[in-house]
C-alpha positions in Angstrom: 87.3 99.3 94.1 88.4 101.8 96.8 85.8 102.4 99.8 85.9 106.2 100.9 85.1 106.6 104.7 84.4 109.5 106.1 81.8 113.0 105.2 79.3 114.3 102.9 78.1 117.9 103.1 76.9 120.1 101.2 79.0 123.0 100.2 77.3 126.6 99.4 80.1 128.6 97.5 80.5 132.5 97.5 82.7 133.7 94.7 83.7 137.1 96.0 86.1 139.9 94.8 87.7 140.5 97.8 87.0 139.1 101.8 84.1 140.3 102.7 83.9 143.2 105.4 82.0 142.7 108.6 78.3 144.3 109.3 77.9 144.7 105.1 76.0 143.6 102.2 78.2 142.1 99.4 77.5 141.2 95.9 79.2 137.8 95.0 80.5 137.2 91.3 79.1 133.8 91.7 77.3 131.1 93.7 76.3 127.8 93.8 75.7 124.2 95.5 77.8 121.2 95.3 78.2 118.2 97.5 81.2 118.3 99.3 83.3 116.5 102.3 86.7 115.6 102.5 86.0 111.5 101.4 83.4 112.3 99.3 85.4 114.7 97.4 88.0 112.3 97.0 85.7 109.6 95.6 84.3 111.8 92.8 87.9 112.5 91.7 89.0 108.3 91.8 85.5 108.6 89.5 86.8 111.2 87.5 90.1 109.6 86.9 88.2 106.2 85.9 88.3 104.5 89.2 85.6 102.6 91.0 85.1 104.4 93.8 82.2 103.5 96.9 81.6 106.2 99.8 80.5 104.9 103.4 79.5 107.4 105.9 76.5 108.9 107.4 73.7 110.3 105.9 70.6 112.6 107.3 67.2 112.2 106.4 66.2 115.2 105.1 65.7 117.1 102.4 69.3 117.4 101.2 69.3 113.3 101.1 68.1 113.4 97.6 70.8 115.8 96.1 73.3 114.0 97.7 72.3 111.1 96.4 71.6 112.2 92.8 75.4 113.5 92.8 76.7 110.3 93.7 75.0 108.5 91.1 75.9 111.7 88.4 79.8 110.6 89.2 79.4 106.7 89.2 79.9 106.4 93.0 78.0 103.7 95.2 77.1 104.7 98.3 74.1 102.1 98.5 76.0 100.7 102.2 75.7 104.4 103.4 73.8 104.7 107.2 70.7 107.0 106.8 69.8 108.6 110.5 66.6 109.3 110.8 65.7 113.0 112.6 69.2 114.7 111.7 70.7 117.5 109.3 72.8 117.3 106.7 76.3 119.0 107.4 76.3 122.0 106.0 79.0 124.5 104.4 79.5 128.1 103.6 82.7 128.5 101.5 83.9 132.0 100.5 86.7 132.7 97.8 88.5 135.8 97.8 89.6 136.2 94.2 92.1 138.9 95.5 93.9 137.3 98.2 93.2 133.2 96.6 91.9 132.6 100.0 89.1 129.6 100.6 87.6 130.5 104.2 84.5 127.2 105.1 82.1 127.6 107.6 81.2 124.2 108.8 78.0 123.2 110.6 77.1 119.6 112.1 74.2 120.4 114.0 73.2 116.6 114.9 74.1 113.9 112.3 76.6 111.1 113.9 79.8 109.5 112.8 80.3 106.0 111.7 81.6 103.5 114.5 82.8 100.0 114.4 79.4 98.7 114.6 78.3 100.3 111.5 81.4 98.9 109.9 80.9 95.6 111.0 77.2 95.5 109.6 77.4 97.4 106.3 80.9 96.0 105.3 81.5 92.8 103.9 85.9 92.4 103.9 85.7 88.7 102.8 84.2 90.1 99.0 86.9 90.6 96.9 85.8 94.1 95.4 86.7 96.2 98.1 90.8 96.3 97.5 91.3 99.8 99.7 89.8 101.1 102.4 90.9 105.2 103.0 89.4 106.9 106.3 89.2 110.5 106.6 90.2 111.6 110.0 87.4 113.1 111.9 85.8 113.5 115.4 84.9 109.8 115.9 89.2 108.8 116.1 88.8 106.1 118.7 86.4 104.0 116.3 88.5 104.8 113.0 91.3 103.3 115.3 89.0 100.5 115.7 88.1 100.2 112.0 91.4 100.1 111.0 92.2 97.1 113.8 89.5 95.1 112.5 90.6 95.4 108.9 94.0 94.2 109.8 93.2 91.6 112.0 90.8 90.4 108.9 94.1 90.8 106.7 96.0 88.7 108.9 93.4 85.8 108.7 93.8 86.2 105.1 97.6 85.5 105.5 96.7 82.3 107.2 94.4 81.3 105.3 94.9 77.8 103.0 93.5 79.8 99.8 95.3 83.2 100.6 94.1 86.3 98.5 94.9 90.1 98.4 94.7 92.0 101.5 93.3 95.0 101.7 95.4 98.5 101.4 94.1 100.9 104.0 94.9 104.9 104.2 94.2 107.7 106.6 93.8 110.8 105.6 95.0 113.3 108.6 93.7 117.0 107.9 91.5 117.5 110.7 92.0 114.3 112.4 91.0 115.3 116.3 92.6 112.5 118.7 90.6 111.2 121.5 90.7 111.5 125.1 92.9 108.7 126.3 94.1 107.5 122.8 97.9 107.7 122.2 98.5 110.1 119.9 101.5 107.9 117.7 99.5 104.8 117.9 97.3 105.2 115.5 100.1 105.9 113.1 101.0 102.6 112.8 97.3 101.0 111.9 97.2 102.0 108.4 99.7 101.2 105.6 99.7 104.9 104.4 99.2 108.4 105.9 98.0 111.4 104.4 99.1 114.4 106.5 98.3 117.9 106.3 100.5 120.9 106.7 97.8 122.4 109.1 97.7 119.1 110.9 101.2 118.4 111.3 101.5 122.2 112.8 99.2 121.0 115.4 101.4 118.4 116.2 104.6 120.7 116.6 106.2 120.2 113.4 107.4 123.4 111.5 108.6 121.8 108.1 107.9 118.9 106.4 110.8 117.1 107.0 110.1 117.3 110.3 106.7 116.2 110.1 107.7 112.8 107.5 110.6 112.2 110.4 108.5 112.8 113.3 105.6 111.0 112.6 108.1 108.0 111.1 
């Protein structure tokens, strides 16, 4: 199976004609709810493709708990090793679509709910079962502990190299969209941690890169 690391939201979706115009009341074409997040949407479309996929992340103890939830179990994805945090919000978004212009424009809201770190990792995780064959991290806020994450996983794949009964080792991915890098952490070394890297073109603008052979050379 592949473990998703990273977000669930909810997403509230306005289906407009054109962008709205400030200081005015709109009618939308349509609207509606759906559970959203950049891992969480990638789980459901493994599980859509007949994968087994497993999301690990945070989750608030509200009442949006139970339609997340409910979602997850509609597409077949486990998310039983998922930390609940008591006293917190859900993350919450407001996505408009412009049918004119084809524009998606999300307003994102984390009022309170934390991100995973090492420790959770370590105590939900288990790398030694052979289920879990790839482990993809979506690149948020908490960097410094995804770097760690990713260390621990291939230091655990290294023992598995050594080991008299040797088995698979585990594949792990980053996903770099809105991967924000820590104070102090250097910027190209958590390149080399995982064995692939999703990059955005957004992402790799941040990072000075105009084209995207630039970006695949530079970050090479």
């Amino acid at each position: 199976s592949v473990l998703f690391v990273g977000l669930v939201c909810v997403d509230l979706f306005n289906i407009l004609p054109t962008f709205p115009v400030e200081d005015q009341g709109h009618r939308c074409l349509d609207c509606y709810w759906q559970r959203g997040g950049n891992a969480s949407n990638s789980a459901s479309v493994l599980s859509l493709l007949g994968g087994n996929a497993e999301f690990f992340g945070t989750l608030a103890d509200d009442r949006e708990l139970k339609l997340l939830q409910d979602d997850f179990q509609n597409y077949n994805i486990k998310y039983d090793k998922s930390i609940v945090i008591p006293n917190t919000s859900s993350p919450f978004s407001v996505v408009i679509i412009s049918q004119n212009t084809k524009t998606r424009t999300v307003l994102h809201t984390n009022k309170n709910l934390l991100e995973l770190s090492l420790d959770h990792f370590q105590e939900q995780i288990d790398l030694k079962s052979k289920v879990i064959q790839w482990i993809h991290f979506e690149g948020r806020d908490n960097t410094y502990e995804i770097a760690k994450m990713l260390t621990y996983i291939n230091i655990n794949n290294e023992n598995r190299k050594k080991s008299d009964q040797p088995c698979k080792l585990v594949i792990t991915s980053l996903e770099a969209e809105k991967l924000r890098l820590a104070p102090g952490l250097d910027k190209y070394n958590i390149w080399n941690l995982p064995d692939l890297m999703f990059v955005s073109k957004d992402f790799a603008k941040s990072q000075g890169y105009n084209t995207k052979t630039e970006a695949v050379s530079g970050f090479a």
